[in-house]
C-alpha positions as CSV (number, residue, x, y, z in Angstrom):
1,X,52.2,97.1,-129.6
2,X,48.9,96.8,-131.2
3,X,46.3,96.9,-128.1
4,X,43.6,94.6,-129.4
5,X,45.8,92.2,-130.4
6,X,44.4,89.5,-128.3
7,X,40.7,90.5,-128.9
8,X,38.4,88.7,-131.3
9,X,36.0,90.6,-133.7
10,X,31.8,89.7,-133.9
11,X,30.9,89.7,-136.9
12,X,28.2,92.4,-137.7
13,X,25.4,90.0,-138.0
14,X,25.8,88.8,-134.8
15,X,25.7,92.6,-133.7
16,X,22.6,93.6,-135.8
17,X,20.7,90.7,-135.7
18,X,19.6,91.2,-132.2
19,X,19.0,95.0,-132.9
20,X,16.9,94.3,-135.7
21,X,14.5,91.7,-133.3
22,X,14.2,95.1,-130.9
23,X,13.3,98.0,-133.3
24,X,10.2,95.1,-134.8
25,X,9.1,94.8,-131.0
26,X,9.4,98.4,-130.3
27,X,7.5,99.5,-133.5
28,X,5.0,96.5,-133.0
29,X,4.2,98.0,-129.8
30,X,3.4,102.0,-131.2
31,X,-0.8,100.5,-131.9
32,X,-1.1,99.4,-128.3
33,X,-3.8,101.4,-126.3
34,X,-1.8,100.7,-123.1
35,X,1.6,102.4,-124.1
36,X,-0.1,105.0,-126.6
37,X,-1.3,106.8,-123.1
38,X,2.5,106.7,-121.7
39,X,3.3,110.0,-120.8
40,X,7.1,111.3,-121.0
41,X,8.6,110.4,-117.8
42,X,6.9,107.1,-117.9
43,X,8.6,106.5,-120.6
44,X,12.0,107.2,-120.2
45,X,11.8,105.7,-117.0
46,X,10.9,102.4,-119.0
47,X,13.7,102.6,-121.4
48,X,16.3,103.8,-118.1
49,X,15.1,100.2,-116.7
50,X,15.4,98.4,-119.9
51,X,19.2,99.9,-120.4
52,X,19.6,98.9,-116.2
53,X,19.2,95.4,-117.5
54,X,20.7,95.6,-120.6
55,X,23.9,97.4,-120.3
56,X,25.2,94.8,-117.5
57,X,24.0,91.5,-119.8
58,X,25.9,93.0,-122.7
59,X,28.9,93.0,-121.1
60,X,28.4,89.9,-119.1
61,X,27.8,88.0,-122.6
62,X,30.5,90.1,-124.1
63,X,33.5,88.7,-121.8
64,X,33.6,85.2,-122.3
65,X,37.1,83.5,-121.3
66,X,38.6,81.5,-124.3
């Protein structure tokens, strides 16, 4: 018995579209004064926050009932 059977596939698009919004913010932000003075910790304390956040909406907006 096929285990996915009942799942639906996203389409790639829908998968990389969102992904391709983040990597332009992220490299917009490389020229600001502000973040260019982050040191390490700092910042992998901001992306550890980001990921609290958006680990739990992706799999909120990932199990939608049909």
């Amino acid at each position: 018995m096929d285990n996915n059977a009942g799942r639906k596939k996203r389409p790639i698009l829908a998968i990389l579209c969102p992904l391709v919004f983040a990597m332009l913010l992220i490299l917009n932000c490389f020229d600001n004064p502000r973040l260019a003075g982050l040191r390490g910790p700092d910042l992998l304390r901001l992306i550890a926050v980001g990921m609290c956040f958006g680990v739990p909406i992706g799999f909120l907006g990932g199990r939608r009932s049909s």
